[in-house]
C-alpha positions in Angstrom: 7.9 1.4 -45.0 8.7 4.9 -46.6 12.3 6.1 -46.3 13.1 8.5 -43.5 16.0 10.7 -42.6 15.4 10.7 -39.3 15.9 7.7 -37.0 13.3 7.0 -35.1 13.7 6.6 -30.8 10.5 4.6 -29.9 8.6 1.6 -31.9 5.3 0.5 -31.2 4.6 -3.2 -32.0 0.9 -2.9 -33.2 0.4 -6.3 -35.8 -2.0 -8.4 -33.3 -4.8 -9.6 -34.1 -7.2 -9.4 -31.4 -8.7 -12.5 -31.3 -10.1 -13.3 -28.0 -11.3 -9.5 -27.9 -13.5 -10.2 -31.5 -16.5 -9.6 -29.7 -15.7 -6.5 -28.3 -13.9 -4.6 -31.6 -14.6 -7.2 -34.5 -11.7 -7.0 -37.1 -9.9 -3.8 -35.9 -6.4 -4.6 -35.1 -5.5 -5.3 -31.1 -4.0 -1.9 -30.9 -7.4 -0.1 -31.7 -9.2 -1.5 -28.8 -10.8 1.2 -27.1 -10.3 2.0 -23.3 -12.8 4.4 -22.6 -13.5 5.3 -26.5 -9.8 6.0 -26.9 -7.8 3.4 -28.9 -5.0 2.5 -26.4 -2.6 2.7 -29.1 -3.6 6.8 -29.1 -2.6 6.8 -25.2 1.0 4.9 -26.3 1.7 7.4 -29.2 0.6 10.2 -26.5 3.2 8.9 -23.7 5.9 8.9 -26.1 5.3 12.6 -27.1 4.5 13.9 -23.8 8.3 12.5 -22.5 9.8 13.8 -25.5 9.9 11.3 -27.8 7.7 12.1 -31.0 9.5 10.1 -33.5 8.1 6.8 -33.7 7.7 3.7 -35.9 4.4 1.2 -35.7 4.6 -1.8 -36.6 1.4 -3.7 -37.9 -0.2 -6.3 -40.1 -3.6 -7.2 -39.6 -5.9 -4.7 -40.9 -2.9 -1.9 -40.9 -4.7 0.6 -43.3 -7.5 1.3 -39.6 -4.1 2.2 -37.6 -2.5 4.3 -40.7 -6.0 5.8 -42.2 -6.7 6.9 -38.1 -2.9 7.9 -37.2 -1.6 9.5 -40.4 2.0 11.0 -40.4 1.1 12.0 -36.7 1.5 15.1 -36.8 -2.0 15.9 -35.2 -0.5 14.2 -32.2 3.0 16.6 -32.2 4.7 13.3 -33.9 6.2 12.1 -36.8 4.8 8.6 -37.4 6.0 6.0 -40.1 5.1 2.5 -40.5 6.5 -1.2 -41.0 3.9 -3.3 -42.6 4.3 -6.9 -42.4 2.8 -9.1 -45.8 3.4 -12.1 -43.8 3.5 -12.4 -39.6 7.6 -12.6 -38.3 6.8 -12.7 -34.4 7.8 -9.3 -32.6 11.3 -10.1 -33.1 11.2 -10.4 -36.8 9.2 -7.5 -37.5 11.8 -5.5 -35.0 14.4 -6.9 -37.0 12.8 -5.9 -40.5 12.3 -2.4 -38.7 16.2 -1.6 -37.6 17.3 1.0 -40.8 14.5 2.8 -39.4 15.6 3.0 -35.9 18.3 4.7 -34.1 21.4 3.9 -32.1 19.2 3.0 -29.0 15.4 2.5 -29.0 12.2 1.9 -27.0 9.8 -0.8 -27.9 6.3 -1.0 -26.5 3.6 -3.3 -27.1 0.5 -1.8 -29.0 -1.9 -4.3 -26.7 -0.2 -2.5 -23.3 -2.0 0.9 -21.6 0.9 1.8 -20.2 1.7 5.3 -17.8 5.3 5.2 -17.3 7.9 7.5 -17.4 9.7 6.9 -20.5 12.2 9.2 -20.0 13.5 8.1 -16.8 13.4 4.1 -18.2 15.2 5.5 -21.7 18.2 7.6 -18.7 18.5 4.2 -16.8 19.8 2.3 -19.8 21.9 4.5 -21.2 23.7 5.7 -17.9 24.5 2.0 -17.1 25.5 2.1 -20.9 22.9 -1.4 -21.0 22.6 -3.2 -24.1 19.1 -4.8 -23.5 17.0 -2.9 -20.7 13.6 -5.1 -19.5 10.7 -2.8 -17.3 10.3 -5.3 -14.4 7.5 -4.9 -12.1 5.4 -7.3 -9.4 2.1 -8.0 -10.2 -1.0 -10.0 -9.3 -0.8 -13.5 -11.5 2.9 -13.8 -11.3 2.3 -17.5 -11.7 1.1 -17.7 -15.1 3.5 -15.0 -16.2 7.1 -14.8 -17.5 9.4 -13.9 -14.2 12.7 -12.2 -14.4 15.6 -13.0 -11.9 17.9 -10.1 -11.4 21.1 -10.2 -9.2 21.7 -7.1 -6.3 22.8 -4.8 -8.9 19.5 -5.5 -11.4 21.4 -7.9 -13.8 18.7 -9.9 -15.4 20.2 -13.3 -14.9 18.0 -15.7 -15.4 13.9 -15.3 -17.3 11.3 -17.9 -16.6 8.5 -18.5 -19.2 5.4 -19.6 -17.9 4.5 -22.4 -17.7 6.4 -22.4 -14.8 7.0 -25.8 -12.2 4.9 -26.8 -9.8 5.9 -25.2 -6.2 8.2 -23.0 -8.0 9.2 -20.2 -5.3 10.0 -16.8 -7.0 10.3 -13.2 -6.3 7.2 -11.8 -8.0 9.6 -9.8 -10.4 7.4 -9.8 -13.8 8.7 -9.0 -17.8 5.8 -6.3 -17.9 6.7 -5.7 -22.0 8.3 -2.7 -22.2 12.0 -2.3 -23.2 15.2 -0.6 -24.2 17.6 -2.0 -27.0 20.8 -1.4 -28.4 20.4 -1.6 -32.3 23.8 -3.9 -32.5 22.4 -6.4 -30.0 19.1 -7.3 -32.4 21.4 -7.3 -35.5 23.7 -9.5 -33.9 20.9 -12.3 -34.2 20.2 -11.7 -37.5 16.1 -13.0 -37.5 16.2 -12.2 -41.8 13.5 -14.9 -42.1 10.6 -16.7 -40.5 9.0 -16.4 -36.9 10.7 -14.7 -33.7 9.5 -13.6 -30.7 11.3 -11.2 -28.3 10.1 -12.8 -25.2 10.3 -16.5 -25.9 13.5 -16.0 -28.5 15.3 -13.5 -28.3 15.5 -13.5 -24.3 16.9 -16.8 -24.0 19.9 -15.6 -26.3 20.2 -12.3 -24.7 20.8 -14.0 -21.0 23.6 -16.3 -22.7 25.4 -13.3 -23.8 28.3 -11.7 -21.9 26.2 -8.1 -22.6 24.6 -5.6 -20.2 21.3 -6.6 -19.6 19.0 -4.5 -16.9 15.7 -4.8 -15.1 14.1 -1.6 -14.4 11.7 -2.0 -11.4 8.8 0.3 -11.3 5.7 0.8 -9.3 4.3 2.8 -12.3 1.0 1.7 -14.2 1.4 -0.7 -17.0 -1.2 -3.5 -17.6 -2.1 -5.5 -21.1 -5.4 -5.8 -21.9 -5.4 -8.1 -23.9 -8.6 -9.9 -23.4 -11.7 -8.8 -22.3 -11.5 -9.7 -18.5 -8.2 -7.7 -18.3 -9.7 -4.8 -20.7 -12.6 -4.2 -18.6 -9.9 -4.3 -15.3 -8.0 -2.1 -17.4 -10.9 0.9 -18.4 -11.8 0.4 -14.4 -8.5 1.5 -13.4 -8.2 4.7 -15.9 -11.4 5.4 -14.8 -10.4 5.4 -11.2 -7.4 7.2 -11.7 -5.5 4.6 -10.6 -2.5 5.5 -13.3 -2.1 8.7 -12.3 -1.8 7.7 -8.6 1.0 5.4 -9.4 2.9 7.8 -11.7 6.3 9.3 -10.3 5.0 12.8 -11.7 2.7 12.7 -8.9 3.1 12.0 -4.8 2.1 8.5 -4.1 0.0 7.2 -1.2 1.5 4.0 0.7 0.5 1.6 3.2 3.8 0.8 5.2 3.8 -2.8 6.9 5.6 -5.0 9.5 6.4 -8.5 8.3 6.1 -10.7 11.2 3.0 -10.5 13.5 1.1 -8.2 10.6 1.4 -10.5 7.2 2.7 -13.5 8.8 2.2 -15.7 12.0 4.8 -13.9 14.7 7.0 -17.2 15.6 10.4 -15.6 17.1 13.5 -15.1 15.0 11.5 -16.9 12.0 14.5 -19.0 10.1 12.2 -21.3 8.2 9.7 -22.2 5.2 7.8 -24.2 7.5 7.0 -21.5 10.0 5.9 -18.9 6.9 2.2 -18.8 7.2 0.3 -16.2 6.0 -2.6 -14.8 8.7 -6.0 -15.7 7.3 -6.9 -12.4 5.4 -3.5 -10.7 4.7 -3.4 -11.5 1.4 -6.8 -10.1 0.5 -5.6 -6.9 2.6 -2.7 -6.5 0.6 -4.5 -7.3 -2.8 -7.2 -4.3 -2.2 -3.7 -1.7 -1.6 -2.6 -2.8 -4.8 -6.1 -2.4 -6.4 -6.4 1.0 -5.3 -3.3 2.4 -6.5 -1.5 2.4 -2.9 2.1 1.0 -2.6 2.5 -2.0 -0.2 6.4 -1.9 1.0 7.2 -4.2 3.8 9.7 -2.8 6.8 11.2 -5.3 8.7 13.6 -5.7 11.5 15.6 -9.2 10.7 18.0 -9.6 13.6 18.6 -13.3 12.3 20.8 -12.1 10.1 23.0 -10.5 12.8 22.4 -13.4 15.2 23.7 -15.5 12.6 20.2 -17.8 12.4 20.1 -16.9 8.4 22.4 -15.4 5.9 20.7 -13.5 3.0 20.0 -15.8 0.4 18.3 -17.9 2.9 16.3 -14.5 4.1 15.8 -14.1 0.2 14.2 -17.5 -0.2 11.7 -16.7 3.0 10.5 -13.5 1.1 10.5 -15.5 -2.4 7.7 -17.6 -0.4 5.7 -15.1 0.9 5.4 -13.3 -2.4 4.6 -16.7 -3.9 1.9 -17.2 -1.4 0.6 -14.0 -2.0 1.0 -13.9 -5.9 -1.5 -17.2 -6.1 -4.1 -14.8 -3.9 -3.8 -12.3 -6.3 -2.0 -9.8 -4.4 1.9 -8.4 -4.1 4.4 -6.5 -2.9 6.3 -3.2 -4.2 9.2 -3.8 -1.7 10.0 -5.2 1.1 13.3 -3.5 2.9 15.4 -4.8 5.8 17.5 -4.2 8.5 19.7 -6.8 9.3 21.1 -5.1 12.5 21.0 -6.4 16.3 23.2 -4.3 19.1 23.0 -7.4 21.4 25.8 -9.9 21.5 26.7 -12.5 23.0 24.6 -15.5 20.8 26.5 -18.0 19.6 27.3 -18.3 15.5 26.8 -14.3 16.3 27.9 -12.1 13.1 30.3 -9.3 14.5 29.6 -6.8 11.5 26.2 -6.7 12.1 26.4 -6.3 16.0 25.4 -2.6 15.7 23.3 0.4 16.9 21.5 1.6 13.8 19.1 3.8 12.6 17.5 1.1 9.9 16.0 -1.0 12.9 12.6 0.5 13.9 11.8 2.8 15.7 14.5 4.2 13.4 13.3 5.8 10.4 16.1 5.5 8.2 14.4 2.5 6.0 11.1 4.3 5.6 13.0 7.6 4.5 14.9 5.9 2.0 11.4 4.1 0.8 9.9 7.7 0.9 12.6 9.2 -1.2 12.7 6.2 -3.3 9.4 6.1 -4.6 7.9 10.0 -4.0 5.6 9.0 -1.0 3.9 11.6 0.4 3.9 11.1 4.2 0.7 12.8 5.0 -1.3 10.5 2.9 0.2 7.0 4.1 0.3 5.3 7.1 2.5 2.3 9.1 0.6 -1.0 10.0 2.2 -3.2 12.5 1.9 -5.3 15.9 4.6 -3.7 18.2 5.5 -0.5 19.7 8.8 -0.2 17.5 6.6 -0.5 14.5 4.2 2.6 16.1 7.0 4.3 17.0 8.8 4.5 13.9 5.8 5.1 12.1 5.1 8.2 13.9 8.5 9.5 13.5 8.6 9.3 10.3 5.0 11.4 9.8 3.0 8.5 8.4 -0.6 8.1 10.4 0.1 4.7 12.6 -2.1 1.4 13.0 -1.6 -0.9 16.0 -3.1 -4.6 14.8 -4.0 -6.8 17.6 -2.5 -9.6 16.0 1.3 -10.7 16.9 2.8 -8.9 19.4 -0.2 -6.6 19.6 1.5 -4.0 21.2 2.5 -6.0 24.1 6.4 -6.4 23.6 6.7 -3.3 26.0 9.7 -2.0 24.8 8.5 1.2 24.2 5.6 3.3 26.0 3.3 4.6 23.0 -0.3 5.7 21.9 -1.4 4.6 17.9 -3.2 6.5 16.3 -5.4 3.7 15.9 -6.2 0.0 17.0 -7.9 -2.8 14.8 -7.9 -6.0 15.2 -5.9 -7.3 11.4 -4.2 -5.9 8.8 -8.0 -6.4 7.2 -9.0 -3.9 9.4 -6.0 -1.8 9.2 -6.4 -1.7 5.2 -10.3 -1.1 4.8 -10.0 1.9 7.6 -6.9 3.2 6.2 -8.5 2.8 2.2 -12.0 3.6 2.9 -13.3 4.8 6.4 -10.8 6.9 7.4 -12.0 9.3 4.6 -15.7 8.6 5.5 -15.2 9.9 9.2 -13.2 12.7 8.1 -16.1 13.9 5.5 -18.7 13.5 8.2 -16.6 15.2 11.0 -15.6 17.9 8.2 -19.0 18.9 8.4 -18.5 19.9 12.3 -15.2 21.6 12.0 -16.4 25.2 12.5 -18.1 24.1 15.7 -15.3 22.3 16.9 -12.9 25.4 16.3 -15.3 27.7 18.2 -15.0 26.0 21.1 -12.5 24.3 23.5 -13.8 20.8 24.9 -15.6 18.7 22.7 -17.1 15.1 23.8 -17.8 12.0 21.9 -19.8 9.5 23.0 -21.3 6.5 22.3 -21.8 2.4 22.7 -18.8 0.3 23.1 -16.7 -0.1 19.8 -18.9 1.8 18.0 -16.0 4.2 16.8 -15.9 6.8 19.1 -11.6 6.8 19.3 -11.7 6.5 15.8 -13.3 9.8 15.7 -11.8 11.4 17.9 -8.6 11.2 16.4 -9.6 12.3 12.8 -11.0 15.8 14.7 -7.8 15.9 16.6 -5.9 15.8 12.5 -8.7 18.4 11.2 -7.8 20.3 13.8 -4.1 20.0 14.1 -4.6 21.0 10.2 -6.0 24.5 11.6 -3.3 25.0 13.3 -4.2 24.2 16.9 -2.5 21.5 19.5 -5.1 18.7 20.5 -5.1 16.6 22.9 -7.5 14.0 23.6 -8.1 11.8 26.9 -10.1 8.7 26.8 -12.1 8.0 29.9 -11.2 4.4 29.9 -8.3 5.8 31.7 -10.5 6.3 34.6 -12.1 2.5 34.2 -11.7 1.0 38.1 -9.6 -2.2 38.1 -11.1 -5.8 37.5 -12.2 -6.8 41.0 -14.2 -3.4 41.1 -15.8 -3.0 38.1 -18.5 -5.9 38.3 -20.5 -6.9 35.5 -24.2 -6.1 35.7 -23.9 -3.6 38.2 -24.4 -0.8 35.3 -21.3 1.0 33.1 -21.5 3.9 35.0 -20.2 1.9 38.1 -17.1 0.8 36.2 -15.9 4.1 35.8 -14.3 6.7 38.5 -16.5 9.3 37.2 -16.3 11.3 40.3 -12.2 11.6 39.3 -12.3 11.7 35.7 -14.7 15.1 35.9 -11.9 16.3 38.5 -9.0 15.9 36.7 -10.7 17.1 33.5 -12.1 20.5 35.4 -9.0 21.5 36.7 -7.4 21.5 33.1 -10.5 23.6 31.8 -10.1 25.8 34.7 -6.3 26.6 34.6 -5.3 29.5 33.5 -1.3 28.7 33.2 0.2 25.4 31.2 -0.6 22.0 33.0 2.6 19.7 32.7 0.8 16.5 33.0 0.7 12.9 32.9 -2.7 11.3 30.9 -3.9 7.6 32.2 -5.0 5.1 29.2 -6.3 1.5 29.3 -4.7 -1.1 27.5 -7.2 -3.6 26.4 -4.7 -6.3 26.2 -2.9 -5.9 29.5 -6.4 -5.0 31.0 -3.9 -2.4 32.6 -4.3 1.7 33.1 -1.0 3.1 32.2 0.6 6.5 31.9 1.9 8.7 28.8 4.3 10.9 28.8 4.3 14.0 30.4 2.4 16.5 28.5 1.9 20.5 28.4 -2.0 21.1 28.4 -2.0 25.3 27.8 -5.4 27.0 28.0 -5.8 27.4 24.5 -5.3 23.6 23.0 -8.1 21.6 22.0 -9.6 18.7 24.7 -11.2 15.8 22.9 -12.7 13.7 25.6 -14.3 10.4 24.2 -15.6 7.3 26.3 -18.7 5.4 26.3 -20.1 7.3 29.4 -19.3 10.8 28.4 -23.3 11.9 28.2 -23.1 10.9 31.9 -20.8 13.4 33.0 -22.7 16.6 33.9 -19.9 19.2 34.9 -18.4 18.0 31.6 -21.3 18.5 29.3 -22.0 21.7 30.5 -18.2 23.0 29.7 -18.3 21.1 26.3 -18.9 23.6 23.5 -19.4 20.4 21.0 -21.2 16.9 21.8 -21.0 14.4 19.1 -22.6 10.8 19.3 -21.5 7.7 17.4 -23.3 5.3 16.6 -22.6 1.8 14.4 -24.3 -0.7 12.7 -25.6 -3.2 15.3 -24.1 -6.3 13.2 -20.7 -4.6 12.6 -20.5 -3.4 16.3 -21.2 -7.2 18.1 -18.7 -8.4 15.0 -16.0 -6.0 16.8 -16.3 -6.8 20.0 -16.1 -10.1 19.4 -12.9 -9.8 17.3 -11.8 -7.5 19.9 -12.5 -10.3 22.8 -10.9 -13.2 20.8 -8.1 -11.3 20.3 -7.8 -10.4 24.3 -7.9 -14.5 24.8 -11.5 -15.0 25.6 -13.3 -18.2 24.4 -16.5 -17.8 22.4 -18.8 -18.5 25.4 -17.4 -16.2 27.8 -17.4 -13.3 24.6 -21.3 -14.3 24.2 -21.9 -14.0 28.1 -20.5 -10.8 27.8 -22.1 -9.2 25.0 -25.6 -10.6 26.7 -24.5 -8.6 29.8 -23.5 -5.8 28.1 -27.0 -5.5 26.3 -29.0 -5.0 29.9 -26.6 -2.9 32.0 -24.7 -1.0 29.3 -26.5 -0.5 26.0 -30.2 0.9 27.7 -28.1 3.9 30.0 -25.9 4.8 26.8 -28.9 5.3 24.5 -30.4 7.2 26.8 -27.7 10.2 26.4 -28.0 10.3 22.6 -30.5 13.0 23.3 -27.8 14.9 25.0 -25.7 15.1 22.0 -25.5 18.0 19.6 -24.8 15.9 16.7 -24.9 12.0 15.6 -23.4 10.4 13.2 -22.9 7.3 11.8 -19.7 5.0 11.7 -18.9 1.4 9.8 
């Protein structure tokens, strides 16, 4: 290496080979792979300029004269590049050490193999406000079990690293060495690696946790992923592509998907206090694994009154979480963060914990967890949304601006300790995650198409076959709307369904309504010309029971959004609506719905099949037949 005056603040280890990607880039070093037609190595030098760091060392071996011919002195980059080249391989300790005259008091090192989008600035601030000797970028990811873990205590002290292989049934907190770090130039002289082969990970690690030093993990959600073969390259160019990076970068507002722990990811048992009642429900993981894929943060928010009730202390709570991000690691999918609130204002249990006997505002429907997870990580609230199975999860979710979604698994919105209305009801958090992800943004692009219409006028109705989407729609007009600037409200006409003993089956939809009512009550808001303080009916599907909201204040200018399977059949109605729209589903996708919808309401298979039979000859024939009426269709999976 050529003599420099200036110490340089960032060192790229660039000396791999490249050997399982010799099909892809032949003998060009690892570093010079390209990820679409840029040599990630570029993107690395790039990061460190762009967070004010131009003054780098690379450090290579194989085949160094393709990195120095392409990256010169670097100045074309707004850098100052110089170069360590190794005559014989020392391991990415050795070479590090053979590198330190070069490098200043305190330095980054990054791995030339790694496309990385962090923010070096705010990892290089970390270490040297907690004045760290050895700083480690920690992150979860999604094959924690064949990867190097790192234990850290409540104050991110790395105490303890696991290499893989790791033991069978080892439990962990999917906390991974994601090859990016900080040192002090002391602590690598201090080991003195003059001679032969060292590696940072496998060497230098296990001396550095010995030591009575400083030695941090800095957890980040930010994108940084090796691509070091071609399964993980190809994963790696599909990401950039998708802009996946970006969407994880703190210079940007993230999108998150918010969700309850028990009754959402796992079986709901009551006060859950052991391993053996952890098990995941079938299709959770693979919910959670597409958020990560698509550049959304998964953070867990979960009430834990076992801590207050004195069922648990923390480490045991610890261990429980350990085992559901085990679990979840082997599927391939993680979690950013899971917080808790370890409050309960009841007393009187026995082995109760007196400090913990509080009223807070970390237990949902307090907010105070999500805002600190907002802050934390620079959610934008707009864009995410809270999953859960009770009314406290809806409730908090709503007050903290996030869009809600009501799962019909757990609780399923039947603990009754709150009177709400989600935004919307599925059936899992597989649901939850594919509308939230992907069809949320298909209704609102086919519904975006409608808007002016929908402005013009007052009353809009959506109709349609059962489960075919129509509340689903509904609500996305009632947030394009809301966006204009106008209150919404919409009423569901399965408020108006008669109860059980009169609504027979085979005697026709129509008869299962009180249409005669529903047109009533609806007129005499159209027709008012002063504010309506009201109360709306719903039907919960679970209870089978018509309950009442909140009193509202209808004035004559907000928005009515009447949806309901029989809303073509209501004639006063259609000739005051200014907007009809019809939904219609995918036959296949509909039945599949119901049938979730049924299971999940308790019914066996043959009564769900009797059902769907009946609903085909005195339901589905009278609904088609008011397609015609609409002014618009459109089409919902």
């Amino acid at each position: 290496m050529e003599s420099v005056n200036k110490k340089s603040s960032v060192v790229i280890l660039a000396g791999g080979k490249g050997t399982r990607l010799s099909e892809i880039i032949g003998n060009l070093p690892k570093p010079m792979t390209p990820i679409l037609g840029v040599p990630v190595l570029e993107y690395l030098v790039s990061l460190s300029v762009r967070h004010g760091f131009p003054d780098i060392v690379i450090l290579a071996h194989h085949n160094y004269q393709a990195i120095t011919s392409y990256f010169g002195d670097g100045s074309k980059y707004g850098a100052s590049i110089n170069y360590s080249i190794e005559s014989s391989p020392r391991g990415t300790a050795g070479a590090l050490y053979d590198a330190l005259p070069f490098l200043d008091t305190n330095f980054l090192v990054l791995y030339g193999d790694t496309y990385a989008d962090v923010n070096l600035r705010n990892l290089w601030n970390y270490h040297l406000t907690h004045k760290s000797d050895a700083t480690l970028f920690i992150h979860p990811n999604n094959h924690p079990h064949d990867s190097d873990l790192v234990l850290i205590d409540e104050f991110n002290n790395v105490t303890e690293i696991s290499s893989y292989p790791h033991s069978p049934g080892k439990i962990y907190q999917n906390l991974v060495n994601a090859g990016m770090y900080v040192f002090k130039k002391s602590l690598i002289e201090k080991f003195g690696y003059q001679s032969g082969l060292h590696d940072i990970a496998k060497d230098f690690f296990k001396k550095v946790v010995s030591e009575e030093i400083v030695f941090k993990g800095y957890k980040s959600v930010e994108y940084i992923k090796d691509m070091g073969t071609p399964e993980r390259l190809n994963k790696v160019e599909l990401a950039v592509q998708n802009g996946i990076p970006t969407r994880l970068s703190d210079e940007t507002k993230r999108a998150c998907i918010f969700l309850d722990r028990d009754g959402t990811i796992i079986d709901e048992v009551g006060h859950l206090s052991s391993l053996d009642e952890v098990n995941l429900i079938p299709g959770s993981a693979d919910a959670i694994k597409k958020i990560n894929e698509n550049g959304i943060l998964s953070i867990v928010i979960t009430n834990q009154p076992v801590i207050a009730r004195g069922d648990l202390d923390f480490s045991e709570l610890k261990k429980i979480h350990n085992f559901i991000e085990t679990r979840l690691g082997y599927k391939g999918a993680y979690l950013d963060e899971i917080y808790i609130c370890p409050h309960h204002p009841e007393c009187g249990f026995p082995g109760e914990r007196s400090e913990f006997k509080i009223a807070c505002d970390c237990r949902k429907p307090g907010t105070r967890l999500l805002d600190e997870a907002i802050k934390k990580f620079n959610i934008e609230r707009g864009a995410s949304w809270m999953v859960g199975d009770s009314t406290s999860d809806i409730l908090a979710g709503q007050a903290a601006g996030l869009r809600t979604i009501l799962v019909s698994t757990g609780h399923a919105g039947q603990d009754f300790k709150y009177i709400c209305k989600p935004e919307y009801i599925v059936a899992s958090i597989r649901e939850a995650v594919n509308w939230a992800i992907e069809g949320h943004k298909k209704m609102w692009k086919l519904l975006n198409n409608l808007i002016d219409l929908a402005v013009e006028g007052r009353v809009i109705m959506i109709g349609g076959l059962s489960r075919s989407g129509k509340s689903f729609a509904a609500q996305v007009l009632k947030e394009q709307l809301l966006e204009y600037g106008f209150r919404v409200h919409i009423i569901s006409i399965d408020g108006w369904l008669k109860n059980s003993k009169e609504r027979l089956e085979g005697e026709g939809v129509l008869n299962r309504y009180d249409l005669f009512s529903f047109s009533e009550f609806i007129m005499n808001i159209i027709n008012s010309k002063s504010p309506i303080f009201i109360q709306i009916p719903f039907y919960d599907r679970r209870s089978k029971e018509i309950l009442l909201s909140g009193y509202v204040t209808i004035n004559p200018a907000d928005k009515i959004i009447i949806e309901g399977v029989p809303a073509f059949h209501c004639e006063d109605l259609l000739r005051a609506s200014s907007l009809n729209i019809y939904v219609e589903s995918d036959e296949e996708i509909r039945n599949a719905r119901i049938q979730s919808d049924y299971a999940h309401r308790g019914l066996q298979a043959a009564e769900i099949f009797k059902l769907i039979e009946s609903r085909l000859l005195d339901e589905v024939p009278i609904i088609l037949s008011g397609r015609n009426r609409a002014n618009f269709v459109i089409g919902n999976e």
